[in-house]
C-alpha positions, 0 to 999 in steps of 0.5 A: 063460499070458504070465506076467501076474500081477493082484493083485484086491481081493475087492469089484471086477473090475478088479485093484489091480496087475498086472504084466506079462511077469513071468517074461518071457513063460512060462507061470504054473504055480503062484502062493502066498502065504506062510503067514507073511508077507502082503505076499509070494509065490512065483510058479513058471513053466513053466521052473522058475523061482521068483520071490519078490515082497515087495511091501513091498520093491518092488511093481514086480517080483520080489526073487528068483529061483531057477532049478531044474535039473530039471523041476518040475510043482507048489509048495506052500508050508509054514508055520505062521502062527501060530508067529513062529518065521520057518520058511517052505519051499517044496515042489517036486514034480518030474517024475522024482517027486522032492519037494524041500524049500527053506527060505526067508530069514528076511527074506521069512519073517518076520511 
């Protein structure tokens, strides 16, 4: 609910990292890993905004952020790990019901 993001480790109760304030202050809506690439994640927050985190590229805060212009109330994440074809989108389900379909860079798609 204050934007915090904790990455934890399976075997222990206490988190690996976390980032605080990391959508300065909003809400966390949705948070998903990428199908294709494990070091990065998108993280949507309550002002439909979507942060990208590579981790590989900095692990101290996000490398992207996109601002949607309407209201959006969920994301999912589409992908096939399998395929090294680098194809990676983000669903985005609006408030109006709209569902939008962003594709993302290569650079943060790729294996």
């Amino acid at each position: 609910s204050d934007g915090s993001i904790r990455l934890h480790q399976m075997t222990s109760e206490y988190p690996l990292m976390q980032w605080n304030d990391s959508t300065n202050g909003q809400p966390i809506i949705a948070l998903q890993w990428a199908l294709t690439r494990p070091a990065v994640f998108f993280v949507l927050d309550a002002s439909s905004n979507i942060y990208i985190w590579d981790l590989l590229e900095n692990d101290l805060l996000s490398v992207a952020k996109q601002a949607v212009p309407s209201k959006v109330v969920t994301m999912a994440v589409l992908g096939e790990p399998e395929k090294t074809n680098g194809l990676l989108g983000i669903a985005l389900a609006k408030e109006s019901g709209q569902i939008d379909i962003q594709y993302v860079k290569k650079k943060w798609a790729l294996p």
